[in-house]
N, C-alpha and C positions, 0 to 999 in steps of 0.2 A: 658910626662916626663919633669921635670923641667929644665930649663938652670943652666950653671954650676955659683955660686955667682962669681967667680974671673973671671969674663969677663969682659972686658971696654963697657959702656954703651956707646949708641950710641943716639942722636936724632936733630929733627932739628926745633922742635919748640922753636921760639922766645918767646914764652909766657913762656916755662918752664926753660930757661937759665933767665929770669927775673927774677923769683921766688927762681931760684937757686943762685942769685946775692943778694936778698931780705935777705933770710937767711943768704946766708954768712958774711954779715952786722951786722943780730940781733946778730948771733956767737961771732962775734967779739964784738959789744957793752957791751954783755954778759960777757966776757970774761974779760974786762976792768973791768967792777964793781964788777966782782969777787974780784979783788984786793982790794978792801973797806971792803970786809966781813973776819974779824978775824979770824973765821975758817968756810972753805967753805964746810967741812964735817958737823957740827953741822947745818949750813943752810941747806942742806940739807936733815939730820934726821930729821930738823923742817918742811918742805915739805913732806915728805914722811909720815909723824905721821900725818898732816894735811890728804895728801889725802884720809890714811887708815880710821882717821874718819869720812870721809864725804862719802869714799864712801861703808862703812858696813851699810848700810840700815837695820832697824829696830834695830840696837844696839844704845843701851841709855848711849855711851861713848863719853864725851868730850876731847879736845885735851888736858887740865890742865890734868884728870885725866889717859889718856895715855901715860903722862910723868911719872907717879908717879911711885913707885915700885908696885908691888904684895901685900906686907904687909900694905900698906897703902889706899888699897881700899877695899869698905863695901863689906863684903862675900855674898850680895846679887846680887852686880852689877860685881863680877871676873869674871863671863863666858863673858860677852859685854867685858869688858876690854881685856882677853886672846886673845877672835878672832880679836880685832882689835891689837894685841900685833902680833899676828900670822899674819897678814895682811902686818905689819911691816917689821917683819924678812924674808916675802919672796920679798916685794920690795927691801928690802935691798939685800936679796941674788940676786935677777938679777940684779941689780946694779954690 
């Protein structure tokens, strides 16, 4: 049976209070340069369109032509474009 998620973790490795000090830094760095990016939602949709394209294996969709609309791409290559459109809208939904 699984533990319940709303419990306080507990541990006593030095190695993983390092690693959770490592993060908490990049967090923060992260965080900082955030404030540099005009809008941190359209950076985002631009990572997210990237990863959907790289990671649909065997679709012949580029990131230019993922941005594009529907009517703007050749009726031969919508179906690559759609799944990777579809790829999109469910990262963006667990997001």
């Amino acid at each position: 049976m699984p533990t319940k998620i709303n419990t306080e973790w507990q541990w006593s490795s030095a190695e993983i209070n390092e690693l959770i000090e490592k993060a908490a830094l990049k967090l923060g760095e992260l965080n900082a340069l955030s404030r540099f990016v005009p809008s941190v939602d359209a950076f985002i949709h631009m990572h997210v369109t990237q990863e959907a394209v790289l990671s649909s294996e065997g679709i012949q969709t580029n990131i230019s032509e993922a941005l594009l609309p529907e009517n703007e791409i050749q009726p031969k290559r919508r179906g690559d474009w759609k799944e990777v459109r579809n790829y999109i809208r469910a990262l963006e939904y667990s997001i």
